[in-house]
N, C-alpha and C positions, 0 to 999 in steps of 0.2 A: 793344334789346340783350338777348341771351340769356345765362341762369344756370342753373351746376346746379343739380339737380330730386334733393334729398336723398331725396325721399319714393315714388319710384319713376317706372315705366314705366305711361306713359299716354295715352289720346287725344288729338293734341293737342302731344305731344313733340317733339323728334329725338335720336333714338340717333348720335353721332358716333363712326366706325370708331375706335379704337385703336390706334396705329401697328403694335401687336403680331399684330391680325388679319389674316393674311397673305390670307385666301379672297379670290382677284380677282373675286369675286359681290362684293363689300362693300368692298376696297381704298381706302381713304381716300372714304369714300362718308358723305353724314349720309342718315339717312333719318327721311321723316317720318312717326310711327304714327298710323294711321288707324282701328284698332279697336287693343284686350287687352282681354281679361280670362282667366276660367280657362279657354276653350278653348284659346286662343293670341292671335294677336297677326299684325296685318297693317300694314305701313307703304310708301311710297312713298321709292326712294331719288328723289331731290331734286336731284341736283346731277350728274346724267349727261345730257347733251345728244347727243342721235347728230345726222346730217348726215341723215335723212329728214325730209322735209317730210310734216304732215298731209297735204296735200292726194294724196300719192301712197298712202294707206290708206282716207281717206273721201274721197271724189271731190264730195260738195255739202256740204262741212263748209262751213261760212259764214267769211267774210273777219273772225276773231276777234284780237284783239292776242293777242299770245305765242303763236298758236295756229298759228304757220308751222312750229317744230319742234316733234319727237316727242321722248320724254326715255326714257331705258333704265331704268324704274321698277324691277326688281329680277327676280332668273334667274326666280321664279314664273310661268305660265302668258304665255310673252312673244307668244304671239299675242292675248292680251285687253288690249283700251286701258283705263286708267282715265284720266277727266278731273277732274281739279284746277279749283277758281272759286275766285276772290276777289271778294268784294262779297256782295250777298244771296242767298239759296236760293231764288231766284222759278223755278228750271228743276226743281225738286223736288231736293232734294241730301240728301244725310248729312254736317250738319254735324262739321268735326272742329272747326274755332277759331271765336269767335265771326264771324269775315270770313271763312270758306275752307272749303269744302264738297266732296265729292264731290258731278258730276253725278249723278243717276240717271234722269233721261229726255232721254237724247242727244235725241228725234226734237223735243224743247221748244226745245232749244236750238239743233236748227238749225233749223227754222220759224223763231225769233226774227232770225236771219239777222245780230244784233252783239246787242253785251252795252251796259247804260248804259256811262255815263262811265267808271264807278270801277270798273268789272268787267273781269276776265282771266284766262285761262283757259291754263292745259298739261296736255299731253297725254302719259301714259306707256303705254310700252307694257308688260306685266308688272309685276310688285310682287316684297316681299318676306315671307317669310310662317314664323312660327314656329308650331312644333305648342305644345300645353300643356306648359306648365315649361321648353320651351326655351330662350328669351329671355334667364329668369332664370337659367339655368345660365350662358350665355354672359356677362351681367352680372356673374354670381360669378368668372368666368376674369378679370375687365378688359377682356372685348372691346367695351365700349360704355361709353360716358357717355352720360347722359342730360342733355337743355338744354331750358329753356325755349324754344318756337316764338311766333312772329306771323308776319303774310302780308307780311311787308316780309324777313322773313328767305328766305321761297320764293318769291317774283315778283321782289325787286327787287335782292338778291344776286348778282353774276356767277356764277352756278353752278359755273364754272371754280376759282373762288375762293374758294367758303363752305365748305370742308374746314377749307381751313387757317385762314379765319376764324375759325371753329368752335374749332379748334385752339388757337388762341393765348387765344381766350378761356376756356382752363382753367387760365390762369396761364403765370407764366416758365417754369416747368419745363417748361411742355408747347413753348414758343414754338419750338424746334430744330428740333421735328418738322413744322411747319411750311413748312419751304423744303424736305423731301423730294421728291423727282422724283415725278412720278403713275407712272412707270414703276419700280420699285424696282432691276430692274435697271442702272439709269443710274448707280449707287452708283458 
């Protein structure tokens, strides 16, 4: 279960939208950061699933669990994938949590052609990306909360559903915002 993170923004987190951040880049979106520090700050939205299959981007991606869809990681450079692992760093990774890594040699992990047991893998297309002090500005409006992350909250979460998860675990007051429509126009 995730808690807020009194102590700031970090590798490792997720920033949950703010019902008040209207930008439809970020709309009811948690994302997960994957790098801050004083340059800026790079994270994975998490819980945007599109209807593309891997396999129609990388054509001998290997037959990988979770790894059938692509996920809309953030407006950032949307023609670069990053891939998300749960389990250990044996394909060379930049650890963000102690179980969940960025790949960084795709050609290891498709050689390997599956992962053990306990490893699974998604695939974003783009990320999200703030320059230095941006973050923390935004932080200062209310437009993020920050929560405690582990890899059962981004592999095993209905991605469909971990907003409002997210959501309701800031307490009752937040709980209303959660049965908001993902369309806000549906109001």
């Amino acid at each position: 279960m995730s808690e807020e993170c009194p102590e700031g923004p970090s590798k490792g987190k997720v920033l949950v939208a703010m019902p008040m951040l209207t930008d439809p880049n970020f709309w009811q979106t948690v994302v997960l950061l994957c790098e801050h520090g004083a340059e800026g700050s790079l994270g994975l939205v998490i819980n945007r699933p599109t209807h593309m299959a891997v396999s129609t981007l990388i054509h001998d991606f290997p037959g990988l669990p979770d790894a059938q869809q692509v996920y809309a990681g953030g407006p950032v450079s949307k023609s670069r994938m990053l891939i998300l692992c749960r389990g250990n760093s044996s394909f060379g990774g930049h650890d963000i949590l102690e179980d969940v890594f960025l790949v960084k040699d795709m050609e290891a992990l498709k050689l390997s052609g599956s992962l053990g047991a306990n490893q699974e893998v998604r695939c974003y297309l783009g990320y999200a990306g703030w320059a230095a002090g941006q973050l923390a500005a935004e932080l200062g409006t209310g437009a993020w909360r920050i929560l405690l992350a582990d890899s059962a909250l981004i592999f095993d979460v209905e991605p469909e559903r971990l907003w409002q998860k997210m959501i309701r675990q800031l307490g009752p007051g937040w709980s209303f915002y959660a049965s908001m429509p993902a369309d806000p126009g549906m109001n």
